[in-house]
C-alpha positions in Angstrom: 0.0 0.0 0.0 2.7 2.2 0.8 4.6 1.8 -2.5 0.9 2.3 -4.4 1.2 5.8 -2.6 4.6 6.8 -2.9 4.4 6.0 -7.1 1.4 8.5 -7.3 3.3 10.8 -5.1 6.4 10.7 -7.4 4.5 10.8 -10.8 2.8 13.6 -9.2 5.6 15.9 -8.7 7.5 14.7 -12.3 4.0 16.2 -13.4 4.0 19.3 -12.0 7.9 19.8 -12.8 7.2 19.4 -16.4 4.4 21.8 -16.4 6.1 24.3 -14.5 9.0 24.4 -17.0 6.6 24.0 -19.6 4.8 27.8 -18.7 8.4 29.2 -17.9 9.4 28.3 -21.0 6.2 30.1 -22.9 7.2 33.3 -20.6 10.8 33.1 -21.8 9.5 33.6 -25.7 8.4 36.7 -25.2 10.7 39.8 -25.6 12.3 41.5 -22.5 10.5 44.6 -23.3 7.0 43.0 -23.3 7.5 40.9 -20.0 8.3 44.4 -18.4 5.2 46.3 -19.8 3.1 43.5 -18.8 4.9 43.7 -15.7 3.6 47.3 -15.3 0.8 46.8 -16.2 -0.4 44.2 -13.3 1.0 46.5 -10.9 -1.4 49.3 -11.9 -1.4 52.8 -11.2 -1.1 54.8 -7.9 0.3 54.9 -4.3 -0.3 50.6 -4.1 1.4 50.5 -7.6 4.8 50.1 -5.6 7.8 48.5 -7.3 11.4 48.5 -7.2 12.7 48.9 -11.2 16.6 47.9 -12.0 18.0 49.8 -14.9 20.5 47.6 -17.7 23.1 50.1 -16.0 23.0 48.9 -12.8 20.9 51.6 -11.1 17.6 51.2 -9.2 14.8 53.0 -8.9 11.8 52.8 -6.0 8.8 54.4 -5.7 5.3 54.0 -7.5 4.1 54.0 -10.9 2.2 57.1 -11.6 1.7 56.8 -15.0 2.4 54.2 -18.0 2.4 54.5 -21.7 3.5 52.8 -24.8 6.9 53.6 -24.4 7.7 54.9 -21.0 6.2 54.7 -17.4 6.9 57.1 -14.8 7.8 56.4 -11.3 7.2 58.4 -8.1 9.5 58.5 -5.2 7.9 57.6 -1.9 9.1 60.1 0.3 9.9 63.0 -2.3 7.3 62.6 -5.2 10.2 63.3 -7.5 9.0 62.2 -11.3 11.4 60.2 -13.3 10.3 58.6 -16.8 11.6 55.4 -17.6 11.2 53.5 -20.6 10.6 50.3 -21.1 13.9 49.7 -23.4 16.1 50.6 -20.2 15.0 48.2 -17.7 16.4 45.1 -16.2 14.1 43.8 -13.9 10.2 45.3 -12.5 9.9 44.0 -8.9 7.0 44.5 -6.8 7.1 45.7 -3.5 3.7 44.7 -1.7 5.3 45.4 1.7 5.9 41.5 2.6 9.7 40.3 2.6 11.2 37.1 1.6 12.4 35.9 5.0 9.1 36.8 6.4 7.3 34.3 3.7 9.6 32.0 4.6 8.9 32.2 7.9 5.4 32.0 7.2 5.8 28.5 5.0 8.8 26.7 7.9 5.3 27.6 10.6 2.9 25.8 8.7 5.0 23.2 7.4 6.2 22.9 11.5 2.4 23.0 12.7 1.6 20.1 10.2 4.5 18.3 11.8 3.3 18.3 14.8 0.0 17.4 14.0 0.9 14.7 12.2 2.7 13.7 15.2 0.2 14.6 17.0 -1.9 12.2 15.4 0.3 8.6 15.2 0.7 9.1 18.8 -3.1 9.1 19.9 -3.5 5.8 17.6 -0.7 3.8 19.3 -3.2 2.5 21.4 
């Protein structure tokens, strides 16, 4: 029985790792330009439109997207509400900043995986009867 569920388990993830590289291959096709735009795009506009934009020179840039063309974009600084115009040729990378940090998603993920640990524990040890 255990082998029956450990097959499914492992066809199971060979599944999902071929579709995953599957989809991250169809994003790959797709010039650097448009990925950014569309990028942009799904942030939106305003205040909550908060990003972190890396330049092909090396430079960064955060604040908020204010506005967004066919070309260009321009980004707000937080704290000074200086305008800069950016276009879409000239960029890296389009991060998002929603306010939540890596280590604190990982935290997040190591709790619940710990929790189901110990519930699983939990569990075997109240049906050792």
């Amino acid at each position: 029985m255990l082998k029956t569920y450990l097959s499914f388990l492992v066809a199971g993830l060979l599944f999902l790792s071929a579709v995953s590289q599957h989809a991250t291959a169809q994003q790959d096709k797709q010039p650097l330009t448009e990925q950014i735009k569309i990028k942009i795009a799904k942030l939106g506009i305003g205040e909550k439109a908060k990003a972190t934009i890396t330049m092909k020179d090396g430079t960064k840039t955060k604040g908020y997207v204010s506005r967004a063309g066919d070309d260009d974009f321009v980004m707000r600084d937080r704290k000074t509400d200086a305008a800069t115009t950016i276009r879409y040729a000239d960029v890296l990378k389009a991060e998002s900043n929603r306010g939540h940090s890596t280590a604190r998603n990982i935290a997040i993920g190591v709790g619940i995986g710990v929790g189901a640990f110990l519930a699983a524990i939990a569990i075997i040890i109240t049906h050792l009867d």
